[in-house]
C-alpha positions as CSV (number, residue, x, y, z in Angstrom):
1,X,127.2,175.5,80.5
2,X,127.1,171.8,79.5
3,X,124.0,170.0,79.6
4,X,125.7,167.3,81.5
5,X,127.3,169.1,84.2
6,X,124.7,171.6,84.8
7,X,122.1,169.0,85.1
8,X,124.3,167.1,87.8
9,X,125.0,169.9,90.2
10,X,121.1,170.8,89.7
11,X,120.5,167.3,90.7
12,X,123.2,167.3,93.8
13,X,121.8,171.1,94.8
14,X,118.2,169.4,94.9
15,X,119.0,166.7,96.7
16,X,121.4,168.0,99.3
17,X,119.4,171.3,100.0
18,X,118.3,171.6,103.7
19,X,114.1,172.6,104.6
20,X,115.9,176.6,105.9
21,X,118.0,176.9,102.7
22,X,115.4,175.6,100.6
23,X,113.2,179.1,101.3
24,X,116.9,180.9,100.3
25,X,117.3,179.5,97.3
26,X,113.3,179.4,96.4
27,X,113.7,183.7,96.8
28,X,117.0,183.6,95.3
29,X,115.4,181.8,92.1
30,X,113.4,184.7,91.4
31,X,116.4,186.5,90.7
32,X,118.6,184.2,87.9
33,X,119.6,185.2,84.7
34,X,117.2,183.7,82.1
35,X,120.0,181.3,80.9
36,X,120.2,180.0,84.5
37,X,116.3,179.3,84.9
38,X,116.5,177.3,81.0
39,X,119.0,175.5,82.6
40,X,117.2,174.3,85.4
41,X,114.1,173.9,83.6
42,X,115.8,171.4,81.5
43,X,117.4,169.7,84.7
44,X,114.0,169.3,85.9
45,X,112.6,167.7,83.1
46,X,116.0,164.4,82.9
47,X,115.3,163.5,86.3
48,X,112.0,161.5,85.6
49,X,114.1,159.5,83.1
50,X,117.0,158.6,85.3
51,X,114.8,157.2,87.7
52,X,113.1,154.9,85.6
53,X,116.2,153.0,84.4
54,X,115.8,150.0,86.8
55,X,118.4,146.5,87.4
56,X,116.9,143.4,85.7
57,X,115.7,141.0,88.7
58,X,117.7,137.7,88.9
59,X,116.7,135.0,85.9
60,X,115.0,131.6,87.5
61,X,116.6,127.9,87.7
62,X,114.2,127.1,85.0
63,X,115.8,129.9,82.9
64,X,119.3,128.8,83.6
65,X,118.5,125.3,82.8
66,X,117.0,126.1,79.5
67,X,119.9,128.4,78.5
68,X,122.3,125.7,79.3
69,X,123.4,124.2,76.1
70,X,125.5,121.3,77.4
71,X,123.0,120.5,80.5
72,X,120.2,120.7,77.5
73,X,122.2,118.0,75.0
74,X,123.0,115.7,78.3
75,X,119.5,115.7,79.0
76,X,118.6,114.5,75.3
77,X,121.5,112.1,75.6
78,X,119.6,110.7,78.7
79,X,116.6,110.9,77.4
80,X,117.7,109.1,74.2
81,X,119.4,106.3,75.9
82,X,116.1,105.6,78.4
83,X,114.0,105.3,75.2
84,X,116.5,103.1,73.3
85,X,116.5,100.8,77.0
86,X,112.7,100.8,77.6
87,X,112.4,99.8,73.3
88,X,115.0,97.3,73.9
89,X,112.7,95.6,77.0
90,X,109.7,96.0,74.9
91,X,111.2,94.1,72.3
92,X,112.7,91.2,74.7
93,X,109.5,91.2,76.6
94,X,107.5,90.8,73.1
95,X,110.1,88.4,72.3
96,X,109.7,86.4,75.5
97,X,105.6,86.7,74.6
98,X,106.2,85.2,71.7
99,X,108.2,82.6,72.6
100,X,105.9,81.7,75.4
101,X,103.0,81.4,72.9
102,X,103.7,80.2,69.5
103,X,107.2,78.0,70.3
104,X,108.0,74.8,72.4
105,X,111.4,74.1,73.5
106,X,112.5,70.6,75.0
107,X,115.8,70.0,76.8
108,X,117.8,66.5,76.8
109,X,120.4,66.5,79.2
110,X,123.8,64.4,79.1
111,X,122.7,61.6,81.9
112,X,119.3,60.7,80.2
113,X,119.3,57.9,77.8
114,X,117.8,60.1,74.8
115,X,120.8,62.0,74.5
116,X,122.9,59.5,73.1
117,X,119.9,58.2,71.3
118,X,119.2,61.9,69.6
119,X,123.1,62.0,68.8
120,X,123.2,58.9,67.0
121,X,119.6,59.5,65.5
122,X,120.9,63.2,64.2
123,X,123.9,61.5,62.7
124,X,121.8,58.7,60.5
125,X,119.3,61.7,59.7
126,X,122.0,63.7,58.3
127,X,123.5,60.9,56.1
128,X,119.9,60.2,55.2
129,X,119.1,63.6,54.1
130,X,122.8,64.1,52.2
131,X,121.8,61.2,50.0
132,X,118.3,62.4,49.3
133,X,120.0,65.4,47.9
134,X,122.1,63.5,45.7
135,X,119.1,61.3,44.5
136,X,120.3,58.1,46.0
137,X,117.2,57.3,48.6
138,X,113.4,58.8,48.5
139,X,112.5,60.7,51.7
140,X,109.9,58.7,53.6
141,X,109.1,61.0,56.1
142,X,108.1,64.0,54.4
143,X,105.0,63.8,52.1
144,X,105.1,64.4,48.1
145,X,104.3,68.6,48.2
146,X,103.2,69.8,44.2
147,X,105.5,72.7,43.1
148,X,102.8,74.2,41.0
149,X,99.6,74.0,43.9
150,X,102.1,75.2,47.2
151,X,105.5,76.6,45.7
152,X,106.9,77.8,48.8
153,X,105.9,74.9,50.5
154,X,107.7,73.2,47.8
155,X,110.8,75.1,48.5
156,X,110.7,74.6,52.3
157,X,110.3,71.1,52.0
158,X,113.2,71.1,49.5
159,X,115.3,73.3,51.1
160,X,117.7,70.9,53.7
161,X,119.7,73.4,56.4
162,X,123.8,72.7,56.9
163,X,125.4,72.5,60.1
164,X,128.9,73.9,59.6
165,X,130.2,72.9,63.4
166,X,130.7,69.0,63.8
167,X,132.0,66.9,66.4
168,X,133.2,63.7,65.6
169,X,132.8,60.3,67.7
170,X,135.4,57.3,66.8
171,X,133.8,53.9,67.1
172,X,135.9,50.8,67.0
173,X,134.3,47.6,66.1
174,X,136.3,43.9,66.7
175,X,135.1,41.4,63.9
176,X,134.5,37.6,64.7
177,X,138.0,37.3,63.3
178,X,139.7,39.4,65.9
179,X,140.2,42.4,63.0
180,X,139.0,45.9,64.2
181,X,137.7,48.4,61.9
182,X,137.3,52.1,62.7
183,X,134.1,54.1,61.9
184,X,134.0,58.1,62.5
185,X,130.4,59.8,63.0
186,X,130.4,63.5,62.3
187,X,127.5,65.2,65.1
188,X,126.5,68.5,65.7
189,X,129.2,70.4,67.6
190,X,128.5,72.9,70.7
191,X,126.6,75.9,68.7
192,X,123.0,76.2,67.2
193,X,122.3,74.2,64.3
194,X,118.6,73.7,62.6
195,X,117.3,70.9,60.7
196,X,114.5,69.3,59.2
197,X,112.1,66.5,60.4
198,X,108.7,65.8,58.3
199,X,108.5,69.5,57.3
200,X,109.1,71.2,60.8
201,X,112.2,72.9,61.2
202,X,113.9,72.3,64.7
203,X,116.6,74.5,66.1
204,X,118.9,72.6,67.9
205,X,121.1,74.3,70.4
206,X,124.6,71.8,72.1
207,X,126.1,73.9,74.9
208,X,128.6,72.6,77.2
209,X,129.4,74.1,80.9
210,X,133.2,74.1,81.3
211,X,132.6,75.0,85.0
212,X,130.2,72.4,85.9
213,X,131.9,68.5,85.4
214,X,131.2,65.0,86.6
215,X,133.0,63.0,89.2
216,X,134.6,61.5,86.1
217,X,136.0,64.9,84.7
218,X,133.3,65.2,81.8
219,X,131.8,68.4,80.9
220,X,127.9,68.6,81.4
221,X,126.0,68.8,77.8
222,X,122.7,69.5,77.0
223,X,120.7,69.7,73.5
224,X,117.8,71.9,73.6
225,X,115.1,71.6,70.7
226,X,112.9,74.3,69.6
227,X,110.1,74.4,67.0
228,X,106.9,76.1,66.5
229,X,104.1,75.3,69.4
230,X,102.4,73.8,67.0
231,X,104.7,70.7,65.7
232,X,104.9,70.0,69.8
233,X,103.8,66.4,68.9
234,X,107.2,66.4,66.7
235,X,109.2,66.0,69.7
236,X,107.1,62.6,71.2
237,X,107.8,61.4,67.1
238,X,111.1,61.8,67.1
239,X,112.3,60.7,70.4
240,X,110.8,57.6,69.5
241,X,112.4,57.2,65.8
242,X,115.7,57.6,67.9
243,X,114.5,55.1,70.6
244,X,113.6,53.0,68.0
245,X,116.9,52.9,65.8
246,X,118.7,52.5,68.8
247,X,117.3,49.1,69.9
248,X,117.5,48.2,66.1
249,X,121.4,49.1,66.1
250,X,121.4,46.5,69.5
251,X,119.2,43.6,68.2
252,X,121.0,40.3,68.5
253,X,123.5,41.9,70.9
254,X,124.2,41.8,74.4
255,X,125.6,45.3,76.1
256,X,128.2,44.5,78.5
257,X,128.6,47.2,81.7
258,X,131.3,48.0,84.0
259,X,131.1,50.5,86.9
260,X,132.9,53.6,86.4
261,X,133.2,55.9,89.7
262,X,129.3,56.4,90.7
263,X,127.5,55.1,87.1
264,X,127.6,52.5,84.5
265,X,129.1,52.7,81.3
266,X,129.3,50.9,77.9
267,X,132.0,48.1,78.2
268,X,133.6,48.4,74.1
269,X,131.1,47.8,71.6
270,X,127.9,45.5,72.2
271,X,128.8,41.9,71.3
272,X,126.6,39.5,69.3
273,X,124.6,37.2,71.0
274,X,125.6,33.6,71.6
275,X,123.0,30.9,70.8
276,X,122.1,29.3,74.7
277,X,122.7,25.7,72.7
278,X,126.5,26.7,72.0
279,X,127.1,26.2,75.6
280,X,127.2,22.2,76.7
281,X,126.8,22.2,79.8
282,X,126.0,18.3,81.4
283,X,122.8,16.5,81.0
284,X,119.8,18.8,82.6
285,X,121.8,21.5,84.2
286,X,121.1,24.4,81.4
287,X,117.5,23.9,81.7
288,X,117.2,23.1,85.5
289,X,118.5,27.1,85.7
290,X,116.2,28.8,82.4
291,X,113.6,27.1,84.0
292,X,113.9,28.6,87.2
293,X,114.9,32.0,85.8
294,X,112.0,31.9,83.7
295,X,109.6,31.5,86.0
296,X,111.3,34.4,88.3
297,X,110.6,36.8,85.4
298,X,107.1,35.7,85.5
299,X,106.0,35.7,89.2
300,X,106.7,39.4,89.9
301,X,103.5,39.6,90.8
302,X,103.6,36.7,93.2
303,X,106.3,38.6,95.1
304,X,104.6,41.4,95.5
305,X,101.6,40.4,96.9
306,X,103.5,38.1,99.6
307,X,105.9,40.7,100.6
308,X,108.7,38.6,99.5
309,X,111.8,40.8,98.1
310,X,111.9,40.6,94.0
311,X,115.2,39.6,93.2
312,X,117.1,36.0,93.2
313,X,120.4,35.1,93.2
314,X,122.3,32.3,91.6
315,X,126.1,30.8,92.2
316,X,127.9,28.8,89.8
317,X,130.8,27.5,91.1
318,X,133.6,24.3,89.6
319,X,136.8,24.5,88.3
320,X,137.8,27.1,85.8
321,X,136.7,26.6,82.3
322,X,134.2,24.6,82.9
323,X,131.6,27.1,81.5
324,X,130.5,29.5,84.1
325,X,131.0,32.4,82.4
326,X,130.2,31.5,78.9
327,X,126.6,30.5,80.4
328,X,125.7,33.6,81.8
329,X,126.9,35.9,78.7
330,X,124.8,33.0,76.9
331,X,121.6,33.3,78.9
332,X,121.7,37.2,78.8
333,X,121.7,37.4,74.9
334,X,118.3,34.5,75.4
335,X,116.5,36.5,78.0
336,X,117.6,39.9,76.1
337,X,119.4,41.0,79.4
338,X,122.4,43.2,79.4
339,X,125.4,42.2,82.1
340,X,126.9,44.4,84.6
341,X,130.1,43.6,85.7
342,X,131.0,43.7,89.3
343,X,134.7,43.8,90.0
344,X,135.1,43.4,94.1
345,X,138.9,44.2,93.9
346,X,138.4,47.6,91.9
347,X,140.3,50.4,93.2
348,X,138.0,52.8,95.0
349,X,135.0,50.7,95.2
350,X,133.4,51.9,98.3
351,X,130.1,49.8,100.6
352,X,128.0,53.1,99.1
353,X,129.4,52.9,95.8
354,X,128.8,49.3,95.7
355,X,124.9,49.7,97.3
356,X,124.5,52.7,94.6
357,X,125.5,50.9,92.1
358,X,123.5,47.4,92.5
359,X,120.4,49.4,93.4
360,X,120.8,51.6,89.7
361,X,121.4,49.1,87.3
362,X,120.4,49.8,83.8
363,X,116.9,48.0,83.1
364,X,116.8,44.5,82.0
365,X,120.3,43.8,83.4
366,X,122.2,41.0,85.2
367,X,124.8,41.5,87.9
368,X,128.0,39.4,87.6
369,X,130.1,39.0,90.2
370,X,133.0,36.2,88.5
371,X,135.8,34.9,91.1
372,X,134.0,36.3,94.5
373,X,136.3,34.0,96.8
374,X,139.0,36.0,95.7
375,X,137.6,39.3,96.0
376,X,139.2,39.6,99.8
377,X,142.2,37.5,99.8
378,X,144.2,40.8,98.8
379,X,143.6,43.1,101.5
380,X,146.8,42.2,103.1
381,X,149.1,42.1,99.6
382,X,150.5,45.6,99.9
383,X,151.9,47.2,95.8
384,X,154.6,49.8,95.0
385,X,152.2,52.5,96.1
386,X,150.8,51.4,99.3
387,X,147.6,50.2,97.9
388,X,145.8,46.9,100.0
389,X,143.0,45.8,97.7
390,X,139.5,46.6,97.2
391,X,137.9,49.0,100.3
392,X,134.7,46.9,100.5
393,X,134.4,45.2,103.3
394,X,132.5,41.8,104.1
395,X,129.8,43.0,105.5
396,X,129.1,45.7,103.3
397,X,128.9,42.9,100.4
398,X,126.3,41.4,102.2
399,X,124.3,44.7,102.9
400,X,124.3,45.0,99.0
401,X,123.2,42.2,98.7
402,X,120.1,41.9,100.4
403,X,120.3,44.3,102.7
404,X,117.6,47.4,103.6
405,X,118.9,49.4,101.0
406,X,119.3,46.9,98.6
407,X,117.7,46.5,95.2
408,X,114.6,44.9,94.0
409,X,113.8,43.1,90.4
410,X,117.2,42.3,90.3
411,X,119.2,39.2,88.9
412,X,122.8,38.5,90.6
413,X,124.8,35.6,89.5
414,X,128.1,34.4,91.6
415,X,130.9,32.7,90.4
416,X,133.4,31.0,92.1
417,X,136.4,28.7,91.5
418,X,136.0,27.4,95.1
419,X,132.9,27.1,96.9
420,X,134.8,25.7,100.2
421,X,136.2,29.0,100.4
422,X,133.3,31.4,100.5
423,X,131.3,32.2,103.9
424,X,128.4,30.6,104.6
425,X,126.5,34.4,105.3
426,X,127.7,34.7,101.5
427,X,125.5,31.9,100.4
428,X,122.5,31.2,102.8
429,X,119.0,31.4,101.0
430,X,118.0,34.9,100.5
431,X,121.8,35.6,99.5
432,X,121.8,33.2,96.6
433,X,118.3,31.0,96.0
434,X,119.9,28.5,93.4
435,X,124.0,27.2,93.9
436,X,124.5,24.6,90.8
437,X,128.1,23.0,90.1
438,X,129.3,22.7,86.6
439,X,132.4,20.5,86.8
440,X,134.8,19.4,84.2
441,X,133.2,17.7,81.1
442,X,131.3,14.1,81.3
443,X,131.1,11.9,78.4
444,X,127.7,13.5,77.4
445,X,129.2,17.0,76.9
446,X,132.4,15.4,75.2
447,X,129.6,13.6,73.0
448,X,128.0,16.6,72.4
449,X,130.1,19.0,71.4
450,X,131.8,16.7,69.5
451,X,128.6,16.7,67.4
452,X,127.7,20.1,67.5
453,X,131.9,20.8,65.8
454,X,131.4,18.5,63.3
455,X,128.1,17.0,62.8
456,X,125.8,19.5,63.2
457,X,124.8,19.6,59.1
458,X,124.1,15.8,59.1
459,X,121.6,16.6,56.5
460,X,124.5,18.4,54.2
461,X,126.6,15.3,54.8
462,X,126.8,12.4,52.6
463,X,126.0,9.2,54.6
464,X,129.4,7.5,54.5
465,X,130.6,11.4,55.8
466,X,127.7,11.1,58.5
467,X,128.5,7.7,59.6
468,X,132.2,8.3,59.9
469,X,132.0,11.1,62.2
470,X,129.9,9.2,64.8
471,X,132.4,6.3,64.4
472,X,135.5,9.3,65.5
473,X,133.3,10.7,67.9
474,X,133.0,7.3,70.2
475,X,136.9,6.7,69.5
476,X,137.5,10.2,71.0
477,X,135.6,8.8,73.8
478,X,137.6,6.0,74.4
479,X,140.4,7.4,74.1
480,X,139.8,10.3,77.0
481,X,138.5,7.1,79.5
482,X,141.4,5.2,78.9
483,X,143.0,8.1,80.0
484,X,141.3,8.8,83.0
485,X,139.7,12.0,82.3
486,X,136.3,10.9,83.2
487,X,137.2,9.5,86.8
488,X,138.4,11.2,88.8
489,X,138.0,15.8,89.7
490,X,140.5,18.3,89.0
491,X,143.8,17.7,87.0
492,X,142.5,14.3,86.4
493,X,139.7,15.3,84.5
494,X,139.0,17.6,80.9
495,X,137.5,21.0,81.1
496,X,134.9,21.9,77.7
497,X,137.3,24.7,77.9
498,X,140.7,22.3,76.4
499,X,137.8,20.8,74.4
500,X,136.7,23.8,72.8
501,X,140.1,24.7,72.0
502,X,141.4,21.6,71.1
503,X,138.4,21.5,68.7
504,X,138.8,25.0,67.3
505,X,142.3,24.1,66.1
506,X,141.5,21.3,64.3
507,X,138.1,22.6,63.4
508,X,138.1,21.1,59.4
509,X,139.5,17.6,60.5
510,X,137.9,15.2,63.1
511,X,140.4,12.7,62.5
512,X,143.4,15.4,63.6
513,X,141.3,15.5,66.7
514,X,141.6,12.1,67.5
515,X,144.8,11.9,66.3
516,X,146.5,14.6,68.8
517,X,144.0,13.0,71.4
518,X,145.7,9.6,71.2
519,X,149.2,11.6,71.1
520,X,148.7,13.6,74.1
521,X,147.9,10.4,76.5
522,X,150.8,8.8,75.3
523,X,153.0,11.8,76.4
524,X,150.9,11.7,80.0
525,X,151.7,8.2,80.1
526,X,155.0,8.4,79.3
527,X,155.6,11.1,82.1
């Protein structure tokens, strides 16, 4: 028989053998074949072995993890990506150390006066540097560094860093002869740029906010300036160098304002002083008003300590061209004042705005309010498009004026064509401190300006030259008496205006003057 089969029925008759037939086949045993009883033996001796053979027990999840090939490179992926993020915040954090520590960063926003200041500095620096590298100027700022005791300071000082984006700003300037030449300045652009200032490199950053814009529509700028932490007293130098070239750039000139929605701005170019002597006005009347301006600016002080509000106003009022204006531009450029322009009938021009705008006037600065009897004899005149003049009212002037709200160390000057028409709340004391007429010319501004046209260089002139002028000046005279033009007010008389001009045209010839003087009476008289 088989090994196989005889071992599996010796198993099954084991196994399945009841306790009574187990006696049977015990007694029956004794009785087999030998072949039989090998066979069993050998039965007897497998089923040890079968028994041992066991199912493996079920593998753990730490098992089935690690025998996981894609769950295993995911993790590494992870794991990878965590390091590479906690390395990146190291570095920014180390970054942020640094910065904190060894670099200073200053930032100059759009509305502060330095920005337009650093702008213009930036753009002279530049043209500066370009011509040091050509050889044309010696750098002033930067001392004289050996290249054989500190080469690589040598090289840094040398070594002049290019800005490659550039903004441009157009500048148009009107000469005395009414020409108008066009200037471009090329500026740093929006972008980082770096560049040099006495041997401290500054990284200069421009950025502009689309989203974020002023009243006016105009994107908000700011120029940050970073160097190292310790070249911090850099930034104190150069704000001052830009200061500094800025009020050079506006020496001998007068900055006219005009309010533009809720701020001031820059009125064209600033224009050249005029001389306080160019304006005639009559005998005394100029220096009545310096005088009492003067000694205003000097009794700050004075106010102060008696409570009294720091600010005076002044009206001028006569007929027009009689000088009002001219005097005022005249006695900013002496004081070395700026003017703000006021106009009543503007379009928009709210009480707030008006307050707002009176109580943040640029410093050293006088407000001009010309033709303030007309400023609300429109509001009933009606254009194309519905609109009924200025929106400020009366009493809302007044409030401006010297209201709660209103400023202090403030100069206002009024001017008026007809001081009959103006209220009398307008010009009570407190309102206006000082009202002077300046009326049409007398025979001391006629003799004056007269002499100041074309006998001012009496020492240049030859005495027969000298003598002759005088002689034309009292025939001018006479002739504008016989004429009337010193009697009577208004169309009777001569304003320094018709003077000026009149002299102007004949500016080389006093004799012309005379001459068209004497013809124009006769055409009056004739009429």
């Amino acid at each position: 028989m088989p090994f196989g089969i005889g071992s599996k029925n010796a198993i099954h008759a084991v196994d399945n053998a009841s306790p009574q037939s187990t006696s049977g086949s015990q007694s029956a045993s004794l009785v087999l074949p030998q072949n039989a009883q090998d066979s069993a033996a050998a039965s007897s001796d497998i089923i040890p072995i079968v028994r041992d053979i066991k199912p493996e027990p079920p593998k753990s999840w730490k098992d089935s993890i690690a025998s996981n090939p894609l769950l295993t490179a995911g993790v590494g992926v992870v794991g990878f990506t965590a390091s590479l993020a906690v390395a990146r915040k190291s570095v920014m954090f180390l970054a942020d150390a640094v910065k904190r520590h060894y670099l200073i960063k200053l930032e100059i926003p759009i509305r502060d006066q330095s920005y337009a200041w650093f702008l213009q500095w930036i753009h002279q620096h530049q043209r500066n540097l370009a011509q040091i590298n050509r050889g044309g100027i010696a750098q002033a700022d930067a001392p004289h560094v050996s290249p054989f005791r500190s080469p690589i300071k040598y090289l840094f000082t040398r070594y002049t860093p290019r800005t490659h984006y550039l903004s441009v700003a157009t500048t148009l300037s009107q000469h005395e002869n009414g020409s108008i030449s066009t200037s471009f300045a090329l500026l740093p652009g929006i972008g980082n740029h770096i560049f040099r200032y006495k041997n401290a490199f500054i990284r200069m950053e421009r950025t502009r906010e689309l989203k974020n814009l002023d009243p006016q529509g105009i994107p908000w700028e700011t120029i940050s300036l970073t160097t190292l932490y310790a070249h911090r007293n850099i930034f104190t130098e150069l704000l001052s160098a830009a200061q500094e070239q800025a009020l050079k750039s506006q020496e001998g000139k007068t900055t006219i304002y005009t309010s533009w929605m809720t701020e001031w701005r820059t009125f064209g170019q600033p224009r050249t002083k005029r001389p306080l002597s160019s304006v005639v006005l009559d005998q005394g009347i100029k220096e009545k008003i310096v005088q009492d301006i003067n000694d205003f600016l000097a009794s700050g002080k004075w106010y102060q300590d008696r409570g009294i509000p720091y600010r005076r106003g002044y009206l001028l009022h006569g007929p027009p061209g009689s000088g009002k204006s001219s005097f005022i531009k005249a006695l900013a450029g002496d004081l070395s004042y700026d003017i703000c322009l006021v106009n009543l009938s503007e379009r928009g021009l709210t009480d707030d705005r008006l307050n707002h705008l009176l109580s943040n006037m640029p410093t050293r600065s006088i407000a001009l309010l010309e033709d303030v009897d007309a400023a609300f004899n429109n509001r009933k005149q009606k254009n194309e498009e519905g609109y009924s003049g200025a929106n400020v009212t009366f009493s809302g002037l007044l409030n401006a004026l010297d209201g709660v709200a209103s400023s202090e160390e403030r100069i206002l000057f009024l001017t008026t064509n007809y001081k009959e028409k103006l209220d009398e709340a307008l010009v009570r004391p407190g309102r206006v401190d000082m009202a002077v007429e300046i009326g049409l010319a007398t025979e001391w501004q006629v003799e004056r300006m007269f002499q100041r046209f074309y006998g001012d260089d009496e020492a240049e002139l030859e005495p027969e030259r000298r003598e002759r002028v005088k002689e034309l000046c009292r025939e001018f005279i006479d002739v504008l008496r016989a004429s009337g033009a010193f009697e009577g007010e208004g169309k009777s008389g001569i304003s320094t205006a018709e003077l000026q001009g009149l002299f102007v045209y004949h500016k080389h010839s006093p004799e012309d003057v005379v001459a068209t003087a004497k013809a124009m009476v006769q055409a009056k008289q004739g009429n």
